[in-house]
C-alpha positions, 0 to 999 in steps of 0.5 A: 460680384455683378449687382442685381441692376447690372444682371437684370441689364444684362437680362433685359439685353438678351431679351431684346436680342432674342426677341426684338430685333426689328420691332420695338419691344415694351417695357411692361413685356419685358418686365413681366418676362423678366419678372423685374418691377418696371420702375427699375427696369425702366431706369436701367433700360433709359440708362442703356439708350443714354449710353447708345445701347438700346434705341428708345421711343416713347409713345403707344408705339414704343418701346425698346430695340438694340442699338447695335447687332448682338454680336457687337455689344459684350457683356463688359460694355454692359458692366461698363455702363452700369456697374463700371470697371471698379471690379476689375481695378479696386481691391478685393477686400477694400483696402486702399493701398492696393489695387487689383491690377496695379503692382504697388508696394503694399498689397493686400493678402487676397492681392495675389490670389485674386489678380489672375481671376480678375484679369480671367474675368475681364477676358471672359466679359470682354470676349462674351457677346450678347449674341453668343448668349442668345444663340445659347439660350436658343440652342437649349430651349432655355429661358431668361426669366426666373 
């Protein structure tokens, strides 16, 4: 549903939201924790800072940092940058003539079926912060990495 580049944005997110909420963090620490190759991690990270998600610094010293509190960035605002909404307005199946949230006169047969899920989904990744997440991970003593 989501790509791999839109998790492992997700993933790098809550990394810096648990571990680098005053210093910079470097992307090869964060590459290494993820297990995520750090050309690509790097290009998803740029992307973020493009879009004012993270704070960027280049340099010996830099590194990556969240632009704004945890609690303030949802899983949608991730999604949005780097996915876009198409998920939440195209069809299931691909066809034309239908959209998942828009009542036209020829829907496809998933239509019906998968527009409760898709505004459900909407809801959860609008209401879903990085912080709950964090806090989440924090609680369980889980880890972020593979």
């Amino acid at each position: 549903m989501l790509s791999n580049t839109c998790k492992y944005a997700i993933r790098a997110v809550i990394y810096l939201a648990l571990h680098g909420t005053e210093k910079k963090i470097g992307i090869k620490e964060i590459s290494k924790e993820l297990e995520i190759p750090t050309p690509f991690l790097g290009k998803i990270l740029q992307q973020l800072a493009k879009n004012k998600m993270l704070l960027s610094t280049k340099g010996p010293n830099g590194g990556f940092l969240l632009a704004k509190p945890a609690k303030e960035i949802t899983l949608l605002n991730i999604i949005e940058i780097i996915d876009g909404l198409d998920l939440f307005n195209e069809c299931l199946i691909g066809m034309s003539t239908c959209s998942a949230n828009a009542h036209k006169n020829v829907q496809c047969p998933t239509h019906h079926k998968y527009l409760p899920i898709s505004i459900k989904l909407y809801e959860l990744f609008n209401t879903e912060t990085i912080q709950m997440l964090a806090d989440e991970i924090k609680a369980s003593g889980g880890k972020i990495g593979l």
